[in-house]
N, C-alpha and C positions, 0 to 999 in steps of 0.2 A: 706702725707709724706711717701716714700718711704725708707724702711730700707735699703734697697741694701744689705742686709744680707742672704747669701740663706744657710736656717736655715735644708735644707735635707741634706747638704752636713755635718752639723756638728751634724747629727742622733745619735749621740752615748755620745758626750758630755755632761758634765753635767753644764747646765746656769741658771745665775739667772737675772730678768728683775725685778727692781722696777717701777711700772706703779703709784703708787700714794704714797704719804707720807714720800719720796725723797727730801728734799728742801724746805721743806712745815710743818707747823701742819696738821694732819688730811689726810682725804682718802685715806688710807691705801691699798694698794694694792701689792703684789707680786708677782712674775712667778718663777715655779723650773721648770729646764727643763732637763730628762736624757733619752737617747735610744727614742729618736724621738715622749714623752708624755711630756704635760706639766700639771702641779697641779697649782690652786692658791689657795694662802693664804691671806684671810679678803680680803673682799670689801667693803670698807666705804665712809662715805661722807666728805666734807668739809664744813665750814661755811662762803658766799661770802663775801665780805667785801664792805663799801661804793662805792666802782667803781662800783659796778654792782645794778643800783638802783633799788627797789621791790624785791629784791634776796635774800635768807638769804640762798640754799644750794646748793651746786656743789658736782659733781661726776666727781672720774676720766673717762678721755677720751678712749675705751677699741677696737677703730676702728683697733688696730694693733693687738688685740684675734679676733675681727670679721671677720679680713680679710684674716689671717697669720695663725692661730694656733685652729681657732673655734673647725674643729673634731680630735684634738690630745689632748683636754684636758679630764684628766680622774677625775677632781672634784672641788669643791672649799672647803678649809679644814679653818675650822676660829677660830681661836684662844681663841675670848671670844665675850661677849655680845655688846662689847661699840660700839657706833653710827659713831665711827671714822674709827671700821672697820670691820662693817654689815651695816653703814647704806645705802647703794648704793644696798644693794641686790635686793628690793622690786620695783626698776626703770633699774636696768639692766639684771636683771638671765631672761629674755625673749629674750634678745642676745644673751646666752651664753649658756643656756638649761642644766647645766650639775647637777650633783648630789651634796649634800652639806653631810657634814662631820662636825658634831659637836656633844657639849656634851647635855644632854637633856635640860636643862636652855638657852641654848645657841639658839638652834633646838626653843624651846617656842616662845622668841623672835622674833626671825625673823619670824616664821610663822604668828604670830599674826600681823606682819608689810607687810607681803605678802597675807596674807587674803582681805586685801580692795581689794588687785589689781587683783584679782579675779585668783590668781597664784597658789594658794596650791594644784589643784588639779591634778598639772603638774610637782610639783615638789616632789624628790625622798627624803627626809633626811634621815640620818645614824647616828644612834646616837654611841657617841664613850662615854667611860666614861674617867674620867683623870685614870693616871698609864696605860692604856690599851694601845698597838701595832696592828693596820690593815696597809693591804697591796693594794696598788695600783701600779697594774703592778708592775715595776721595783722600784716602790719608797715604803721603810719600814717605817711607820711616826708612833710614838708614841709621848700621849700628857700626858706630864709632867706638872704636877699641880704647879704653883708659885703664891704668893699671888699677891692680886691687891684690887683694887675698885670695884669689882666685880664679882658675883659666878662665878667658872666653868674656871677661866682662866689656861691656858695651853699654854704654850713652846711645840715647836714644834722641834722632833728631828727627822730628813730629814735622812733617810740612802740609799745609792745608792752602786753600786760597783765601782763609780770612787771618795769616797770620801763621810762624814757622815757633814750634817751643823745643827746647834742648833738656831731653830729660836725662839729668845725667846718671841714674842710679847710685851705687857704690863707686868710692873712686879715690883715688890719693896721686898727687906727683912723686912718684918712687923713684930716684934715679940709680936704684939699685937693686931692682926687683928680682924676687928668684923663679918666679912664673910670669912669662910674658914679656914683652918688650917697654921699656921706658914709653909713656905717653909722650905722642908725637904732638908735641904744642900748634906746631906749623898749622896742623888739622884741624886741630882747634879754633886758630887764630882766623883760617881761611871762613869756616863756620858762621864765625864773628861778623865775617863782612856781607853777610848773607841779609842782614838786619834779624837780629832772631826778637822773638812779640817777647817769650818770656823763657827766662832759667827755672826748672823745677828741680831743686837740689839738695843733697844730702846734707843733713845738721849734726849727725852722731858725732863727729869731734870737734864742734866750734868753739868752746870755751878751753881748746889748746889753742894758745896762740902761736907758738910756734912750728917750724916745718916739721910737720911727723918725720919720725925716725926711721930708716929704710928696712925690709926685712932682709937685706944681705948683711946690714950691722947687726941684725939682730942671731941670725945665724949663727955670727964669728963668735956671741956671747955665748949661745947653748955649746959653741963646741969648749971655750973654756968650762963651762960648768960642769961639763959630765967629765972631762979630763980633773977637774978639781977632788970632784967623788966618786975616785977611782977607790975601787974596794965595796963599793955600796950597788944594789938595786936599785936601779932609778926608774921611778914612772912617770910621763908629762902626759899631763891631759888637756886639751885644746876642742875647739869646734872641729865637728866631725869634715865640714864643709872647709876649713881652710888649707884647701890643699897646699898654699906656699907655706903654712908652717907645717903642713907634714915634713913637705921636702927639708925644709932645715932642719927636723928632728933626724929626717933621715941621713944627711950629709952629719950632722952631729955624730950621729953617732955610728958612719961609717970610720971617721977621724978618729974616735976613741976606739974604733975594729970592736963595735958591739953586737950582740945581734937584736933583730929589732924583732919583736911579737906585737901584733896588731890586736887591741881586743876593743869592742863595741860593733855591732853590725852594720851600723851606720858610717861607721870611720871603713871597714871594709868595703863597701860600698861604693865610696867615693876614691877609696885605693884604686880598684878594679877599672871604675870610669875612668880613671886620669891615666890607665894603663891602657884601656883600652884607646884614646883620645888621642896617645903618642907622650903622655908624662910619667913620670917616675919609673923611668925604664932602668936596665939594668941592675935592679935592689930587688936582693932575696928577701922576702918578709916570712915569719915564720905564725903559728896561732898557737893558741894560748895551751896547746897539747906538748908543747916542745917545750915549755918553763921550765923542767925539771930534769929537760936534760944536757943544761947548760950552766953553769955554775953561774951566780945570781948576778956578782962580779960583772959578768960578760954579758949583762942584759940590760936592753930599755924598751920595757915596754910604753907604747903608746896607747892612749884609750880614752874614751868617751867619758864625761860624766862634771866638766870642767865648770858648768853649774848649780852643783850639787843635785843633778837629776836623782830622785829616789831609785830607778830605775836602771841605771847607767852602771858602766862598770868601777867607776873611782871610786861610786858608794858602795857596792858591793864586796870592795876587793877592805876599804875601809870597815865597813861592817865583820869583816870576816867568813863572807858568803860565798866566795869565789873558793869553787871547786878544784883549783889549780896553782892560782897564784895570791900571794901571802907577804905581809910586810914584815919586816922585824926589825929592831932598836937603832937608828943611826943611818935607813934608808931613805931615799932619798924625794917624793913628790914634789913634782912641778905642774904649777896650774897657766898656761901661758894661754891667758886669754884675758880679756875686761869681764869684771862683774857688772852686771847687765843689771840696770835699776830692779827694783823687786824682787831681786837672788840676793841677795843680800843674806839673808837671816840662813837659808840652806847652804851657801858657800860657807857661811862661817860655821855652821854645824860641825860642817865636813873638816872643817882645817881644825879644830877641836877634837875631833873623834881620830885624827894623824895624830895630833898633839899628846896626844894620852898612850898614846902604842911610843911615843916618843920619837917617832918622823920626823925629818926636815922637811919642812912645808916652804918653797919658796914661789911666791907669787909678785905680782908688780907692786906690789907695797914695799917687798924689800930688797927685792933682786930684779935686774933687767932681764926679762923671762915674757916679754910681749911687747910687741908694736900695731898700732891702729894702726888700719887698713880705709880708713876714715879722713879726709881733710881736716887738717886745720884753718882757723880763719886766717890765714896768712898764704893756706893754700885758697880758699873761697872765694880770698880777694883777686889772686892771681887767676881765677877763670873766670871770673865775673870779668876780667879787664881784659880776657882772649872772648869772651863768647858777647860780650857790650850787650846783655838785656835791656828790654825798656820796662820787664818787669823781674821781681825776683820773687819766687815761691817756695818757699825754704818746705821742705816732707822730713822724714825719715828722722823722727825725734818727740822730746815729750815739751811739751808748751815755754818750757823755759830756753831750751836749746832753738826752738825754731823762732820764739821772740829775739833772741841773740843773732841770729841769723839773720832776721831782717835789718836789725842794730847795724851791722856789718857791711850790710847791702846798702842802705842809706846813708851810712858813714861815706861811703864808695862815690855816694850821687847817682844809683840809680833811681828812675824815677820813681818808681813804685814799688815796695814790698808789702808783701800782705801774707800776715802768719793765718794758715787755713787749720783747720781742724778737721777730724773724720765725719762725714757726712753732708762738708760744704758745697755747697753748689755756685761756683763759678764760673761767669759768665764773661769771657774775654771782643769788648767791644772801642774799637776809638783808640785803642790802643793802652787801653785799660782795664784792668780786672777788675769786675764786681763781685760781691757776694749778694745770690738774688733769693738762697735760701737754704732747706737742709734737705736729705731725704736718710732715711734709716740706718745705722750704720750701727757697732758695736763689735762681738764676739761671739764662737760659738764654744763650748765646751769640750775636747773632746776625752771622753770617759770610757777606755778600753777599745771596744767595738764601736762604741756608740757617740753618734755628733747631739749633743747638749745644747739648748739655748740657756743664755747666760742667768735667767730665772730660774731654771728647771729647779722641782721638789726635790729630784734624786741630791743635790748639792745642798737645797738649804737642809733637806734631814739629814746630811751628813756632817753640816756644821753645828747643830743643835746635838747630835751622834757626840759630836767631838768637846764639845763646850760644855754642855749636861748631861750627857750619856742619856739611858733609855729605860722607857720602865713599859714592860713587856707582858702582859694579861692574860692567861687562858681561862674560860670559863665554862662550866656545863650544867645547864641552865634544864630540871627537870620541869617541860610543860604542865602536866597532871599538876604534882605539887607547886608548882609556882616559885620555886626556892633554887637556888643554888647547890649543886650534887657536888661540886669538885670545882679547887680554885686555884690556879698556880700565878704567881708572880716571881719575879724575877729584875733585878733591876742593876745590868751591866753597864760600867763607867759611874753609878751614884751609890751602891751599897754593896757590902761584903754581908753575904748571908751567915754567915758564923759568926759577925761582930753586930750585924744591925736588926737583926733579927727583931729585936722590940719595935724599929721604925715600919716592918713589913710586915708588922701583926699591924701596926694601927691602920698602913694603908690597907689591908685586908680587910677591916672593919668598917672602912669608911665603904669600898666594895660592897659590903654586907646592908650596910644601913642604906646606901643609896639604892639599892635594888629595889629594897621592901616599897620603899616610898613610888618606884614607876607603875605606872597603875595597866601598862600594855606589857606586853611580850613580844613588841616589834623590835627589833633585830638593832636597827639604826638609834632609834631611842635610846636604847640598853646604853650600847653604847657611847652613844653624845652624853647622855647624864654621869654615867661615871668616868667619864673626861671629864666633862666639865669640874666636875668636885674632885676627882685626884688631882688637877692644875692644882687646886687653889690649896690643898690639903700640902703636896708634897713643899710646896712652894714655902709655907708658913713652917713646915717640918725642917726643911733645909737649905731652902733661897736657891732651888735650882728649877728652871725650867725643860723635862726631859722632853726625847721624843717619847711619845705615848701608843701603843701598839696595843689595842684589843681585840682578841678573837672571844667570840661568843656560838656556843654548840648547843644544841637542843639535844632532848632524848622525852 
């Protein structure tokens, strides 16, 4: 896709490009752009959803900084730790090469996720502390500390000479927070007086109207609950990234004198970082080798998979795969996190496959077992009325949440909202935001080792793999006689060879008959004609459309 945008003529302007997290939960991405540099802010991932089968992570698509803007970007400046927007660093900053800008927890993390990929030694960090102001080029960015689910988060306040924007990233008024200090309004309010052009701000919890719930009540809940199921195993599974609900699993379950076993490599990870950072000091944590030698009674393990990642250990240990640790009748999971739109159908799997082993499943549907880390529109309105935009840019959401957001915002009487979408090109002039156009924007796949565009064959043949299974050809094709010497077919996901055996003589034959009639011995021929006529044959046999694999051998 071509932007049609020619972005030298408007050198001087100041724009802003949402590239992920526009229309969407998750992968987070943003473009500032003034006097001919561009800055971005978080690059994260997404979690894929059942259309994309063997898939659990996508990254936004960033072909339009590769192509358009690669040697005018002067950094990537990230807000905070969460996976939604760092976690694309460690699969893309090799496209992008530029310096990062974070605080030191922040910096921790992602180096330790860039370390496998054998990155760190190429890349620059800068560590900024919260309250502090640096400068790149023409853009003035200071990071303002606001509470979240996680050390180190910071609002990002953008100051240019055509106009100052307040990007608030993640954030909630917590005045009970277990990481971090209650947000200092004053700082806010002072902000405020600054005249700022525009708020770009988080939508994930706007359709709660009232003030989010703090994570120190949430806390006091998990420690009755594991006190409740004394006598049981209990497992709670969470984002790997929300380090204040580790620390409440942790304080939970020092109160209940349990011991804690960490399992996901991910959740250790971020253990280690916030150890190293100066958090979660003094707690012994034990790994998944020490299950068995502590009575079950006196354990809580912690662990990844609160999505129903295939992948994860929740499913695993659900599945029955887990080498070590093991459920049994009347134990106890807890899932303390939001179901994240498009998880849907895998979380419920998972709390079905507990259900059946005869588990207590408790999650926010029936038990207080999670709090947003997220504003509500009661807190949106309370920073729209400390930071007084002239615009509001609602990000970080799927089209209904950030319509609602503008709802809010013009309810308020600011003067302008405008719900943006992934690949808008705005253009901030007069004290106005325009939309002047698009440029490329989407997802990348990521499939094991390998980064996918959201097209790629490997996925559509594995969705036809998964829908009509496969019908699989060997052939050996004697030149001299012109005939066929040996024929194997095979047709896994659409036929059982000992029951169907009648339908894999006829496609056999239809094999036989379409040969006779190709009048070449070209290779490619061979094969296009008996595609072509197995399509239309199996199709009429049994209304499925497989993937179709023929090898063709000479002798």
């Amino acid at each position: 896709m071509n932007s049609n945008i020619n972005f030298k003529k408007l050198n001087k302007e100041l724009i802003f490009i949402p590239l992920g997290g526009s229309g969407e939960i998750g992968m987070n991405l943003n473009l500032y752009h003034f006097n001919g540099k561009w800055i971005i802010v978080d690059l994260g991932l997404g979690f894929a959803d059942l259309d994309l089968p063997g898939i659990d992570i996508i990254v936004p698509n960033i072909n339009f900084i590769i192509k358009e803007i690669k040697k005018d970007i002067l950094g990537i400046v990230l807000t905070h730790a969460h996976e939604d927007h760092i976690g694309a660093i460690q699969y893309l900053w090799s496209e992008i090469g530029c310096p990062i800008y974070a605080t030191k927890f922040t910096s921790l993390i992602v180096k330790s996720k860039c370390k496998e990929y054998g990155l760190t030694q190429n890349m620059k960090f800068n560590e900024v502390e919260s309250n502090n102001t640096f400068t790149l080029e023409n853009f003035k960015i200071s990071f303002i500390p606001i509470t979240h689910s996680i050390p180190e988060m910071n609002g990002l306040l953008i100051e240019t000479e055509k106009g100052k924007i307040f990007h608030t990233g993640d954030w909630k008024f917590d005045n009970e927070p277990v990481i971090g200090e209650v947000t200092d309004e004053g700082t806010l309010e002072n902000i405020g007086k600054k005249v700022i052009l525009a708020l770009v701000g988080d939508s994930t919890n706007i359709f709660h109207k009232d003030h989010s719930v703090s994570e120190g009540e949430l806390g006091r809940n998990l420690e009755k609950l594991l006190c409740t199921h004394t006598g049981k195993l209990i497992i709670i599974t969470t984002f790997a990234s929300n380090v204040a609900r580790l620390l409440s699993m942790v304080n939970a379950a020092k109160k209940d004198k349990r011991k804690i076993i960490l399992q996901g490599r991910s959740l250790w990870k971020m253990y280690l970082a916030a150890k190293e950072a100066g958090y979660l000091q003094d707690t012994i944590i034990y790994d998944e080798k020490h299950f068995k030698k502590f009575k079950r009674n006196e354990i809580v393990v912690i662990c990844t998979g609160c999505q129903g990642e295939s992948l994860a250990m929740t499913t695993k240990i659900a599945d029955k795969k887990h080498p070590q640790i093991s459920l049994q009748e009347d134990d106890v999971v807890i899932f303390s996190s939001k179901i994240i739109p498009g998880n849907e159908k895998k979380i419920y799997n998972l709390f079905n496959k507990l259900a059946e082993m005869n588990v207590n499943v408790l999650n926010e549907a029936n038990e207080f077992v999670h709090v947003s880390g997220h504003p509500s529109a009661q807190e949106v309105k309370k920073m729209f009325k400390l930071i007084q935009p002239k615009i509001a840019i609602p990000v970080h959401g799927e089209a209904i949440h950030l319509n609602e957001h503008c709802r809010v915002a013009k309810n308020l009487g600011i003067k302008q909202a405008l719900s943006v979408r992934n690949g808008d090109v705005i253009i901030f002039d007069n004290d106005e935001a325009k939309k002047i156009g698009k440029v490329e924007s989407g997802y990348y796949i990521i499939d094991g080792n390998l980064i996918l565009n959201s097209d790629s064959i490997i996925i559509k043949n594995r969705k036809t793999l998964r829908d009509n299974g496969a019908l699989f050809i060997s052939m050996i094709i004697d030149k001299k006689k012109k005939n066929i010497n040996h024929l194997y077919v095979v047709a896994p996901g659409i036929l059982e060879e000992n029951l169907d055996q009648d339908i894999l003589d006829e496609l056999k034959l239809d094999i036989f008959d379409t040969f006779k009639e190709i009048s070449t011995l070209d290779k490619n021929k061979i094969k296009n004609s008996i595609e072509f006529s197995l399509k239309k044959h199996i199709k009429k046999l049994i209304n499925k459309s497989p993937l179709i694999n023929i090898n063709v051998f000479f002798i």
